[in-house]
N, C-alpha and C positions, 0 to 999 in steps of 0.2 A: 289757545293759551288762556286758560280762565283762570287759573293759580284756585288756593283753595274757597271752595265754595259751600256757603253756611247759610243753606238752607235751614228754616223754621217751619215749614210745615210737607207735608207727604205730597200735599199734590203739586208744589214747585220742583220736588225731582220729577213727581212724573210729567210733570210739564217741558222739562230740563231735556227727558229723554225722549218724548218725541220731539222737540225743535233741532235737538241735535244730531238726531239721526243714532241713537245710544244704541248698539244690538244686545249689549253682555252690562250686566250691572254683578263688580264684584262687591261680597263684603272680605273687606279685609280685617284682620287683627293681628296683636304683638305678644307673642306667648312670652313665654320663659327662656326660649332662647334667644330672644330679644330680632326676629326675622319677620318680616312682615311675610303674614299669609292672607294665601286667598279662597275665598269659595263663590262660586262662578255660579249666574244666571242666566236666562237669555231675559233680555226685555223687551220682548215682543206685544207681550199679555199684559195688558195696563193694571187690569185685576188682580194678577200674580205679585205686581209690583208693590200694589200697595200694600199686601198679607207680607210680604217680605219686610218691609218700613217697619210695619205695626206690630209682628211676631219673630220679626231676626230668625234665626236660623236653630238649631239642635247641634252638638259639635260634640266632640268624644275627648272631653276635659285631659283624661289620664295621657293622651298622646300629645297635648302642647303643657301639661305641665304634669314635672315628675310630684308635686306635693298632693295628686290629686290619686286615689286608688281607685284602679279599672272595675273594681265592683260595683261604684257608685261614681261612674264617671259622669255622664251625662251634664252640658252645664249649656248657657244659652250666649249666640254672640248676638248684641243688640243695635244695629245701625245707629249713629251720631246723624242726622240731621246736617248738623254743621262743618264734619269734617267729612268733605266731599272734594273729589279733583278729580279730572278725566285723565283718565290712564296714557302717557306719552308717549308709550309702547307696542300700543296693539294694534293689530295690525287692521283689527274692524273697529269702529266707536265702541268705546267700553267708559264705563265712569267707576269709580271707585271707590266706597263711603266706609271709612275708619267705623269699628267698632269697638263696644265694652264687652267686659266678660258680667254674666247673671245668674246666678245660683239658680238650683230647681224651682225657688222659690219666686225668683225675678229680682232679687235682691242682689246689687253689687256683688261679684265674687272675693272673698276677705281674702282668699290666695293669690289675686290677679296681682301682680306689681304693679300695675298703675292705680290699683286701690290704695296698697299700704302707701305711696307717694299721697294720695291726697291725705290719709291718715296721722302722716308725718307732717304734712303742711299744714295742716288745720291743728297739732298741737303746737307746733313754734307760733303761729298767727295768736291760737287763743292764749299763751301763757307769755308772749313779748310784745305783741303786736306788731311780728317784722313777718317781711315776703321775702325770700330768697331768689332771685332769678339768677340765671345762667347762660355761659355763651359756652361752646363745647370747641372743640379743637379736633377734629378728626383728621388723623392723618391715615397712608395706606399707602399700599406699594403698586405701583404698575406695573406687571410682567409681561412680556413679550420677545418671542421669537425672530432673533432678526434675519429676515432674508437677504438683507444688500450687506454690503460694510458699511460700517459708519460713518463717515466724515467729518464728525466732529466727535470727537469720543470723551473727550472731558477727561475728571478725575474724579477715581472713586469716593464716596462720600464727602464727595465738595460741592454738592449742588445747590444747595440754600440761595434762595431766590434767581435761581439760572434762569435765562431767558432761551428762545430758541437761537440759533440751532443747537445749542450743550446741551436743551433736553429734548427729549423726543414727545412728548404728554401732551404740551400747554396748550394746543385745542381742543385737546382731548377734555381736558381738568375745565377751559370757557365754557366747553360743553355741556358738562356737569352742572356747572355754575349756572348757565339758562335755562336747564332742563330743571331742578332745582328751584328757579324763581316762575317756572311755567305752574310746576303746584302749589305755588304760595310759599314755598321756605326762602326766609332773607338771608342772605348772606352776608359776614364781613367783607371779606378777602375771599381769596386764594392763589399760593404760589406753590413751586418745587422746594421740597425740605432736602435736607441735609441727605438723605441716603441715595446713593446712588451703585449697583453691582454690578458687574460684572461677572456672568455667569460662565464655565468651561465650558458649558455648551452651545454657546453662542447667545445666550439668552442673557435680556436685560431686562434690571429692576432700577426703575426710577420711584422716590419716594414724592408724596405730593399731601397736602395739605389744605384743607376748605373748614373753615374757622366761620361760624354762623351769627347773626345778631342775636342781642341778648331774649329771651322769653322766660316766660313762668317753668319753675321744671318741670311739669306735665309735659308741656308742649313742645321743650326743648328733647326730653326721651323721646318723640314720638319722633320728632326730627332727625335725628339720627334715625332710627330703625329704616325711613321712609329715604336720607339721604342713601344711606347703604345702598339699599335696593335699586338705587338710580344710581350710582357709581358702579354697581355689579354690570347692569343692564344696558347703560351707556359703554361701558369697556365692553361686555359682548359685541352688541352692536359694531366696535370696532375691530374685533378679531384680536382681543389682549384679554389678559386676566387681569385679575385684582387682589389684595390679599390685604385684610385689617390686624391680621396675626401682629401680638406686640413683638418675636421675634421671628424675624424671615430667616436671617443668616445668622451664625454665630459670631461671625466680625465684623459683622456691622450692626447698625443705629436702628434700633426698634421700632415699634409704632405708638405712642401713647395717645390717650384722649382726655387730656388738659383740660381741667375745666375751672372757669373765671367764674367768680361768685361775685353777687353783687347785693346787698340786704336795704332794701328799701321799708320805710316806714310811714306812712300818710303821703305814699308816693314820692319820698325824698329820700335820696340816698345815706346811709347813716355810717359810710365806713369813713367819709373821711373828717375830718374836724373843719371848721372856716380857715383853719389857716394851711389846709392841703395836706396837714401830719396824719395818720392813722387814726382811728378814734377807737373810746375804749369797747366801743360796745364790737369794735370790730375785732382786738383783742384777745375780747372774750370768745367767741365764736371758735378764731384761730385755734385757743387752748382749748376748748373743745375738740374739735377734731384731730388736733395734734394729740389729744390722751388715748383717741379711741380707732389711731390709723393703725394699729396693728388688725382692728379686726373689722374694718371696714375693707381693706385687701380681702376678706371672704366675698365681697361683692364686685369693688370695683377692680378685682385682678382672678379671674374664676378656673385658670387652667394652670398648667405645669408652665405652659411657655412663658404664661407671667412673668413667674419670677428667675425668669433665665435675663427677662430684659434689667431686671433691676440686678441680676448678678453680673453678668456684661461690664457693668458702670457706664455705655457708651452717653450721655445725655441722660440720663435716669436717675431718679432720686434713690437714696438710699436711706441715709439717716434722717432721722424724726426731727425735725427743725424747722425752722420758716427764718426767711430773709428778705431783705429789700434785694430785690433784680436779680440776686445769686438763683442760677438756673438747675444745681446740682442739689437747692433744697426742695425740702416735702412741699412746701408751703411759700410763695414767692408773691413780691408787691411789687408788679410793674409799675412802670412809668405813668405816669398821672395826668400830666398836661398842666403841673400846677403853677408853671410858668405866663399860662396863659388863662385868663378868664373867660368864660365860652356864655353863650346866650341858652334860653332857655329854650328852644328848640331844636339842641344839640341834646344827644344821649345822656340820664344821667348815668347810667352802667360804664361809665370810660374809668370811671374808681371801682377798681374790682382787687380783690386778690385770687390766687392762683393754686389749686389742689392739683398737683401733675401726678399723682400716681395710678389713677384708673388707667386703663385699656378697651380697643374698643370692642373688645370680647365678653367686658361687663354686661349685666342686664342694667340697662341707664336708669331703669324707674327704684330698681331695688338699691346702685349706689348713693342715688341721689335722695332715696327715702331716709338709709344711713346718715348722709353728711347734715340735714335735717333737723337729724333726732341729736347726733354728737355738735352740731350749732346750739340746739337747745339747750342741752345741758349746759356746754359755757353760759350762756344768758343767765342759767337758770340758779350756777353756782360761781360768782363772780370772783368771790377771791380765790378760790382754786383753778381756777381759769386763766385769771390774769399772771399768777405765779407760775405756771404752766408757760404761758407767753414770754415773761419776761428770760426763765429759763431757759429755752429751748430755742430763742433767738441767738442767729450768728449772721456772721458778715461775710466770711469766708469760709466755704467747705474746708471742711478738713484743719481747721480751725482746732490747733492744739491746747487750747484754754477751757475747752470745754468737752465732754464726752456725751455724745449721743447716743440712744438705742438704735435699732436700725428695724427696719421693715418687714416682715417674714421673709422667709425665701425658699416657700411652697404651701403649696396649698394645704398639704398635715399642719405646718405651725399657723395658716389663717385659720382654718378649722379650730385650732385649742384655743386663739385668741377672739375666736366668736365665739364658742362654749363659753369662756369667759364670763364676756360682757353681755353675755344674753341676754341679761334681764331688762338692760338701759334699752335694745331693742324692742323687748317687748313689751311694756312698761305703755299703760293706756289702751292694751291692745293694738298698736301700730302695726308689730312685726306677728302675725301669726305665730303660734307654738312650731306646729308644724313644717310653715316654714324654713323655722330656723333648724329643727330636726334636720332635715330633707338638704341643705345646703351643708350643716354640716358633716350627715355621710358622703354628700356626692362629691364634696372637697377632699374628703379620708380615701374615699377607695381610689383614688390615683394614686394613694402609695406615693408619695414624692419626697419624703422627706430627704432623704441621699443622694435621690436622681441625681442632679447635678455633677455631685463629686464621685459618682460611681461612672460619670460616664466625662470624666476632664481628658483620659486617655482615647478617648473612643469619640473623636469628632464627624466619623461615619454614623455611629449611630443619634449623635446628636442631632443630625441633617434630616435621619428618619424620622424623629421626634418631630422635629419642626416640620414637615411635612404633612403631619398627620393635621395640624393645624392649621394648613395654608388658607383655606376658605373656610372654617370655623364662626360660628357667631353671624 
């Protein structure tokens, strides 16, 4: 259990892999489908190891991203040094070193998403002087075939923080949770959320939930991609499946992946005021993204099933709003702790506010490049930001005093509302041209704009739909 390991020079890995007995040295990386992949060496040849460090590898661009044309694929993954961890999985010593993407040239790749993420951060940093970090909220479903009868059977979608015996998981989910802190990722929490199914054919779906400490959002995307992988592999391991689909069923409770923002400035947090009330610059940020959530859904919500979860209504935002605590808005201010004064070796990230509409079907670098650039603008255009804010706060959903827009609901309408605002993405060169091209035909040809209502009669084929998407992402 070495958690992650940031090596600064070439011959500390190969030092690493003879004391440890290494046979396979993978390089890994995080395409556009946001899955971590491998390409496998043996490390036998100390010589081989280091032309591997020094030259990374040759990889076939066009097949881990569609922005990339098979004529001129060719592009380079280049081993990080620093982001190293020994594989928890293999069944021979294997280690494992995160990679970048590098143009023909050796040059950052400008279509990689974790390029335009730093792209995005270095223009909020140089034009406010604020850091956005983030804690992510992944939830997901446990599937499994039961063989005995239950004995404790519960009630459907009444699980939220069940203990055993009502769920069947929570060693399963501890398990995670070590496996998880064995590569270096921190965790909040973790408990059982709110879904819980019952299937006709004897199969059960418990939902469950692992909420990570806060990081830069570089590191926080990679986290995710790297959690997945070890929720996928940890449920193999156990003879269960797993599913990050935002909609499993059509009556029940979804999967969303929440995510807490927190905007630090000379290392101090700036969302809340001395006296625990919101502050403006957090405000502004809010009406930012509150302007530009219609087409930030082209990233953080990328399939048909999306917006099946925000038509659902179970738990899911729908209208354009932000609120203190209220959990059916876009935009929500949890609880503070402002009751209590904490010492300075406590978190400042415990003052965050809350984006629930991504899914964890998104690419994390490319929603988190968005919510960035739509933070910046707020900073950037204060009183249109702040009157944004002030408007579009409510107390109570459904709150008949006021009329909200509401969220797409398909990928046809995030496509037009990214055509849109194309330019605010692209704008400094952040967001690629092509890119944004490339996302929004791959959002158009799903054809989805009616799905929904074309198929309100036809819950059989809704099931098929949702199936197509079980292990997606």
């Amino acid at each position: 259990m070495h958690g992650m390991l940031k090596f600064t020079e070439k011959e500390e890995i190969a030092k690493f892999v003879s004391e440890n007995g290494i046979k396979i040295l993978n390089l890994c990386h995080i395409p556009e489908d946001g899955r971590l992949k491998t390409l496998s060496f043996s490390a036998n040849d100390r010589k081989k190891i280091f032309e591997i460090l020094e030259l990374g590898e040759r990889v076939d661009g066009s097949s881990l991203f569609s922005f990339i044309e098979p004529t001129k694929s060719d592009i380079y993954i280049m081993p990080q040094l620093d982001r190293a961890f020994t594989n928890p999985f293999s069944k021979v010593p294997t280690l494992n070193v995160l990679c970048q993407y590098l143009d023909e040239s050796g040059k950052p790749l400008d279509v990689a998403p974790k390029n335009v993420l730093f792209r995005a951060e270095e223009k909020l940093h140089s034009s406010s002087g604020f850091v956005l970090k983030a804690l992510a909220e992944l939830e997901f479903y446990i599937i499994s075939k039961q063989k005995n009868e239950m004995l404790f059977l519960g009630e459907p979608d009444e699980n939220y923080h069940e203990s055993a015996p009502f769920t069947n998981f929570e060693d399963l989910r501890n398990e995670v949770m070590v496996t998880l802190a064995s590569v270096g990722i921190a965790t909040k929490y973790g408990h059982s959320e709110v879904g819980r199914i019952f299937g006709k054919d004897g199969s059960l779906m418990e939902q469950q939930e692992v909420e990570f400490a806060p990081q830069n959002f570089a590191d926080m995307a990679e986290t995710i991609a790297i959690a997945k992988w070890i929720i996928r592999n940890v449920c193999a391991k156990n003879g269960v499946s797993v599913s990050f689909s935002p909609k499993v069923s059509l009556e029940h409770v979804g999967n969303g992946m929440h995510i807490h923002l927190c905007g630090l400035k000379n290392g101090e947090n700036i969302l809340a005021n001395r006296d625990g009330t919101l502050s403006a610059e957090a405000r502004k940020m809010i009406g930012g993204i509150l302007k530009f959530a219609p087409s930030l859904s082209a990233f953080g919500n990328p399939t048909p099933v999306s917006y099946l979860r925000f038509i659902a209504r179970k738990e899911s935002p729908v209208q354009i709003c932000w609120s203190a605590r209220n959990r059916l808005a876009l935009i929500r201010i949890p609880l503070w702790w402002s009751f209590k004064r904490t010492s300075r070796e406590i978190d400042s990230c415990r003052e965050t506010f809350e984006y629930r509409a991504p899914d964890a079907l998104a690419n994390t670098y490319l929603i988190f490049a968005g919510i960035n650039v739509a933070a910046d603008y707020g900073l950037e255009n204060p009183e249109e930001a702040l009157k944004i804010a002030e408007d579009l706060q409510v107390e109570e959903a459904g709150d008949k005093r006021k009329s909200f827009k509401v969220l797409p609901c398909s990928c046809s309408e995030s496509a037009e509302n990214l055509e849109k605002d194309r330019q605010l993405y692209e704008a400094d060169g952040v967001f690629p041209k092509k890119l944004i091209d490339k996302t929004v035909k791959t959002l158009k040809s799903y054809k989805d704009k009616n799905l929904w209502k074309e198929l309100t009669d036809k819950p059989g084929e809704i099931e098929n739909v949702l199936r197509q998407y079980l292990h997606y992402g």
